[in-house]
N, CA, C and O of each residue as an XYZ file, in Angstrom:
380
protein
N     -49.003     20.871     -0.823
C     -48.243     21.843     -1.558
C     -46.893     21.265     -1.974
O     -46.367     21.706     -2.996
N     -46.207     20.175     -1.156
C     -44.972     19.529     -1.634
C     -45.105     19.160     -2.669
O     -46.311     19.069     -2.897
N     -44.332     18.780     -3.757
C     -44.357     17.960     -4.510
C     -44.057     16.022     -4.413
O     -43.133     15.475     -3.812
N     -45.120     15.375     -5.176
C     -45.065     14.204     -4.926
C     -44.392     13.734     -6.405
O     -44.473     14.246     -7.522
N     -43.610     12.386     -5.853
C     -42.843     11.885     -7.016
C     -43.426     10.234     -7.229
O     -43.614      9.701     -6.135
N     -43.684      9.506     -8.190
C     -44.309      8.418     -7.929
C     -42.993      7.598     -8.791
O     -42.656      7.441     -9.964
N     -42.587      7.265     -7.658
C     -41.250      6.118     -7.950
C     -41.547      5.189     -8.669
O     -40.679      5.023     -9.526
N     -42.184      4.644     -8.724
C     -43.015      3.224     -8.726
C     -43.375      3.889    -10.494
O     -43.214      2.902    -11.211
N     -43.645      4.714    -11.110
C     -44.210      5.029    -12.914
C     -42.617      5.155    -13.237
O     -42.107      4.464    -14.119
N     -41.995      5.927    -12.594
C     -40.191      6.369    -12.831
C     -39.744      5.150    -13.138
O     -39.519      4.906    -14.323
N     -39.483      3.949    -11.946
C     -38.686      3.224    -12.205
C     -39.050      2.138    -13.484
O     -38.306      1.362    -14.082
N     -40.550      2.423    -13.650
C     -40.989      1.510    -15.004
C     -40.805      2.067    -16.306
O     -40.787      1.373    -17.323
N     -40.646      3.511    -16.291
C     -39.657      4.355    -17.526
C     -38.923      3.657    -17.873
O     -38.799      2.892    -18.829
N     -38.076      4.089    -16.558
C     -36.484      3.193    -16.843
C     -36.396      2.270    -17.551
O     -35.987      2.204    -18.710
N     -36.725      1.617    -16.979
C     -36.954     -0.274    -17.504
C     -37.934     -0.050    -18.772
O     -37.396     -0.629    -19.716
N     -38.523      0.239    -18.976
C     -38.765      0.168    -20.514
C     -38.030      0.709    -21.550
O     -38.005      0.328    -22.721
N     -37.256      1.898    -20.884
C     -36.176      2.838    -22.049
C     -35.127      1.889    -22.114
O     -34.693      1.791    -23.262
N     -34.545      1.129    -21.260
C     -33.341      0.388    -21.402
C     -33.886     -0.270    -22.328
O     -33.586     -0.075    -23.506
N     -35.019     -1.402    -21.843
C     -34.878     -2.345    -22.750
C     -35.493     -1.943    -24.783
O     -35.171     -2.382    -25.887
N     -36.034     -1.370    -24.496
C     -36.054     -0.359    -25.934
C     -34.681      0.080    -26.453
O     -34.877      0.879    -27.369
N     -33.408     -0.107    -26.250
C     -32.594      0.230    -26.504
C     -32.208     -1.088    -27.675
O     -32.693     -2.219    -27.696
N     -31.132     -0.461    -28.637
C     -30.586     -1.617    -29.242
C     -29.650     -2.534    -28.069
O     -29.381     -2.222    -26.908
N     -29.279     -3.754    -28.833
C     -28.844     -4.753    -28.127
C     -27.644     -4.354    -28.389
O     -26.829     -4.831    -27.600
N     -27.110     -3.536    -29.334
C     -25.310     -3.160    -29.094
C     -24.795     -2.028    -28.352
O     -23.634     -1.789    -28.017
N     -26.014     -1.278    -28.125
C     -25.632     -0.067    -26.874
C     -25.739     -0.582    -25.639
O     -25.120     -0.094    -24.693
N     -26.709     -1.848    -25.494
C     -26.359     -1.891    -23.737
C     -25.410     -2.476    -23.128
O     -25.084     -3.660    -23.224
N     -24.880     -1.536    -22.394
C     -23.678     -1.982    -22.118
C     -23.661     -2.273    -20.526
O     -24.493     -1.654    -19.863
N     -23.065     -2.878    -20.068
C     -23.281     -3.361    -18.310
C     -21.163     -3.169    -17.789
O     -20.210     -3.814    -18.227
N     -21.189     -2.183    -16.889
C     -19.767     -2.361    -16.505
C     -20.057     -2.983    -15.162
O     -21.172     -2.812    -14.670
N     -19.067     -3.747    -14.477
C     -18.271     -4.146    -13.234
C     -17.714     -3.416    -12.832
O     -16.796     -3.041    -13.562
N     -17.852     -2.644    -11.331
C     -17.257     -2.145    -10.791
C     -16.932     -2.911     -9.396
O     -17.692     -3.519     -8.643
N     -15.510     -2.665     -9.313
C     -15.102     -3.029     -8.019
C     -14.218     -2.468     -7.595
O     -13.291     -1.984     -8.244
N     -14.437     -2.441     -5.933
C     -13.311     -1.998     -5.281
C     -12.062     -2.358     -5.020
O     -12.037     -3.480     -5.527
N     -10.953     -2.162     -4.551
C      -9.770     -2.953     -4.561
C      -9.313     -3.243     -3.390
O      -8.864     -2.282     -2.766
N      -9.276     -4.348     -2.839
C      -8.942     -4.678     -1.785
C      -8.022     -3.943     -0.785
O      -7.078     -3.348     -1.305
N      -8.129     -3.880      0.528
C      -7.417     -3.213      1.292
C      -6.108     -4.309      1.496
O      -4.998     -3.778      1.527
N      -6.129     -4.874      1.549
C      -4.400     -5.904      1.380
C      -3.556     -5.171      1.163
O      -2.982     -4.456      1.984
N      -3.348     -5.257     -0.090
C      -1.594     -4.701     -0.345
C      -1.403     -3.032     -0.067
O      -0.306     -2.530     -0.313
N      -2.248     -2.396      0.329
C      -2.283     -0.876      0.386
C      -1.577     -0.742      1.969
O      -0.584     -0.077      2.266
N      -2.451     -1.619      2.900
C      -2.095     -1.615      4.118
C      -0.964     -2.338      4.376
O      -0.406     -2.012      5.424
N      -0.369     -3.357      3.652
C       1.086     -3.961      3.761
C       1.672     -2.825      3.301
O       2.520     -2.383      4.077
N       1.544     -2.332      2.511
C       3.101     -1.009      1.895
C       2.837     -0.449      2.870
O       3.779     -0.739      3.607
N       1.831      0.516      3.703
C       1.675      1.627      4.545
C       2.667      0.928      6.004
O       3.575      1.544      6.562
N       2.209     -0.415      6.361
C       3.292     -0.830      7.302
C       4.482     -1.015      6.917
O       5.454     -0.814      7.644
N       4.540     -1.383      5.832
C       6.806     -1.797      5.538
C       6.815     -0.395      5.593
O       7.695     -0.139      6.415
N       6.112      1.150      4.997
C       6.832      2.412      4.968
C       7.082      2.821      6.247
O       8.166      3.324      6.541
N       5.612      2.556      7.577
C       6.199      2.993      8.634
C       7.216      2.625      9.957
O       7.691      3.313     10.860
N       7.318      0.885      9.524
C       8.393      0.195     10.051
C      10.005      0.656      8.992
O      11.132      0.310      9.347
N       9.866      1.050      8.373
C      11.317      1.408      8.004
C      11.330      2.691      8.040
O      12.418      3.208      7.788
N       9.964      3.766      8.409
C      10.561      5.055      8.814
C      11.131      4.850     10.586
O      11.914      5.634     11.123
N      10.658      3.897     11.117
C      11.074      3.751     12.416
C      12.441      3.186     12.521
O      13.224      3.615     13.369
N      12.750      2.268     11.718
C      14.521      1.737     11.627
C      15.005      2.677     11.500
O      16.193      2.713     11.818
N      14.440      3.782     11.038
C      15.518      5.465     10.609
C      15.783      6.218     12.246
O      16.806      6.588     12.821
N      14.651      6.219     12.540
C      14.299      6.983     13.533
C      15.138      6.082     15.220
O      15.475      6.717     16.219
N      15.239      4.944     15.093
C      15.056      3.903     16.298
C      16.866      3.737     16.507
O      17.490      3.717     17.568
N      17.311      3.648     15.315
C      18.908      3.031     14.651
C      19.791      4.345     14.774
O      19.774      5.487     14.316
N      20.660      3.495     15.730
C      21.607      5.135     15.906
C      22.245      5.469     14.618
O      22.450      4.465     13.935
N      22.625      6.597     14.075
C      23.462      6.632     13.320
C      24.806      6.711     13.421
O      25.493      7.295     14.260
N      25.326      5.616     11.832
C      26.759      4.913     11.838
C      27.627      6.088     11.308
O      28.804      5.943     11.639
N      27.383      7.223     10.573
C      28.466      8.491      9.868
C      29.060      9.004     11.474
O      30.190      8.786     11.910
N      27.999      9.702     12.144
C      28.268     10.575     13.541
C      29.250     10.372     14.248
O      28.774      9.572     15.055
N      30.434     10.535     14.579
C      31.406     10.422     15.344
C      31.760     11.620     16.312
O      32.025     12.790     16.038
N      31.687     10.995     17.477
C      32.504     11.964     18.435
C      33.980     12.674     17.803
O      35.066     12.097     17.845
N      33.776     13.924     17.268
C      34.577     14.284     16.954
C      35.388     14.946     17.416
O      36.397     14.304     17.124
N      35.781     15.967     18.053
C      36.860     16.344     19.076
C      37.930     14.836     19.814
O      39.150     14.828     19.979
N      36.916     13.698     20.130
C      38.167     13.225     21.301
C      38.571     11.895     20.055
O      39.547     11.145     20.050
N      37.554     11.967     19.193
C      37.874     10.406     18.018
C      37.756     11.037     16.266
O      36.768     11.385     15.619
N      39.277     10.983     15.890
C      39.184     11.129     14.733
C      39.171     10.006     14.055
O      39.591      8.878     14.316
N      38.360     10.694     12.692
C      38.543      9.804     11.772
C      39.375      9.173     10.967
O      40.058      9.895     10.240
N      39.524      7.944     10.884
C      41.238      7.630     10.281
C      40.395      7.269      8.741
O      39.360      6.696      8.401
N      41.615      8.037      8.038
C      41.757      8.461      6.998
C      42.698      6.796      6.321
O      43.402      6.141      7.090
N      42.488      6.356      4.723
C      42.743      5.978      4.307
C      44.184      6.033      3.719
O      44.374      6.981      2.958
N      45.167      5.247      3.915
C      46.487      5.910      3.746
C      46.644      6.530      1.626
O      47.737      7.022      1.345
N      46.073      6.482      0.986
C      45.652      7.244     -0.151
C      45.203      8.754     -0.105
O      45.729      9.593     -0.837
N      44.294      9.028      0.710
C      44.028     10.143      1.139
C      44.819     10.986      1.382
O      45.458     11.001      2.435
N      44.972     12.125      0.172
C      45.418     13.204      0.657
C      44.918     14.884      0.452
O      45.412     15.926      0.022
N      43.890     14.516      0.926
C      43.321     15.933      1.160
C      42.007     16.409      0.645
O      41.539     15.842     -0.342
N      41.383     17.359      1.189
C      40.235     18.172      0.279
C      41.011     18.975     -1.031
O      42.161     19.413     -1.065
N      40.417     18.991     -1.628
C      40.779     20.557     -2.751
C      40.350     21.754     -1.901
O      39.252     21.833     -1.351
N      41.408     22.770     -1.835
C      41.100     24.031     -1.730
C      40.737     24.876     -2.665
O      39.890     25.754     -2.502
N      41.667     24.554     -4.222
C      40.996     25.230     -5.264
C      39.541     25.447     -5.497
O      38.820     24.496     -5.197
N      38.988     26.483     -5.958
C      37.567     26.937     -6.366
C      37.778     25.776     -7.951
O      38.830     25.729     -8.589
N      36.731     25.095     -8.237
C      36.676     24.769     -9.618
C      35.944     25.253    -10.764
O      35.878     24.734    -11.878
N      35.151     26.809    -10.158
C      34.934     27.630    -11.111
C      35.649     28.603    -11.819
O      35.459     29.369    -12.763
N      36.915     28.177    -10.698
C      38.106     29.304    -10.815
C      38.937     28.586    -11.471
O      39.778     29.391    -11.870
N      39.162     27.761    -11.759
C      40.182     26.539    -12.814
C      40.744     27.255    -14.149
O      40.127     27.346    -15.210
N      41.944     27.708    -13.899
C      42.834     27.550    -15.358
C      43.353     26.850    -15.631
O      43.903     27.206    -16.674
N      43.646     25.842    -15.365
C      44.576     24.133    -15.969
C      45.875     24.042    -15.653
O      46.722     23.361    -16.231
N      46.051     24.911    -14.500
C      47.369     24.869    -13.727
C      47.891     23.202    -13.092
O      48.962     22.883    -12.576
N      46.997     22.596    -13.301
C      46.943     21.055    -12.872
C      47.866     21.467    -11.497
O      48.927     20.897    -11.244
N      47.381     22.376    -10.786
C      47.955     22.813     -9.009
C      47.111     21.320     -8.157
O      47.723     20.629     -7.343
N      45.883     21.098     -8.493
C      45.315     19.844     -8.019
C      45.873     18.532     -7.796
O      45.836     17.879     -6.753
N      46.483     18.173     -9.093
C      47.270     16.932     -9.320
C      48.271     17.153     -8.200
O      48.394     16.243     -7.381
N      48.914     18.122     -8.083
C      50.605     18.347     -6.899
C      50.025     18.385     -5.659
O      50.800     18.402     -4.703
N      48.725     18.403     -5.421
C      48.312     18.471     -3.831
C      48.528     17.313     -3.579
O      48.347     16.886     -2.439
């Protein structure tokens, strides 16, 4: 009651329809895969330099309460002005 398939008449179709074909339609591609090399070198430099992030204390962080930061003798100050609030009082420049 299954149905039977006879591979063996199929695959000689095939092969006769191809080669019945014109000689400017058959076309043959190359396929290949791409080496695992350079995929797996980037995946290690990304997770050795997410670990220099992770491993490397950070240089900004300062104990702040007992060590301030010394300030550049140029430095003088944040702006308090809002700069959406700016009328051209040039109050900025005199800070």
């Amino acid at each position: 009651m299954g149905l039977e398939v006879d591979f063996e008449k199929i695959s000689e179709e095939i092969s006769t329809s191809v080669e019945n074909l014109a000689p400017e339609k058959k076309r043959f591609y190359r396929v290949t895969t791409p080496s695992l090399g350079p995929s797996v070198v980037r995946n290690i430099e990304a997770i050795t330099t997410g670990l220099k992030y992770v491993i490397r204390p950070m240089r900004i962080t300062i104990d702040y309460p007992r060590q301030v930061l010394e300030q550049p003798p140029w430095y003088r100050g944040m702006f308090r002005l809002l700069e959406n609030v700016c009328i051209g009082c040039s109050l900025c420049d005199i800070i």
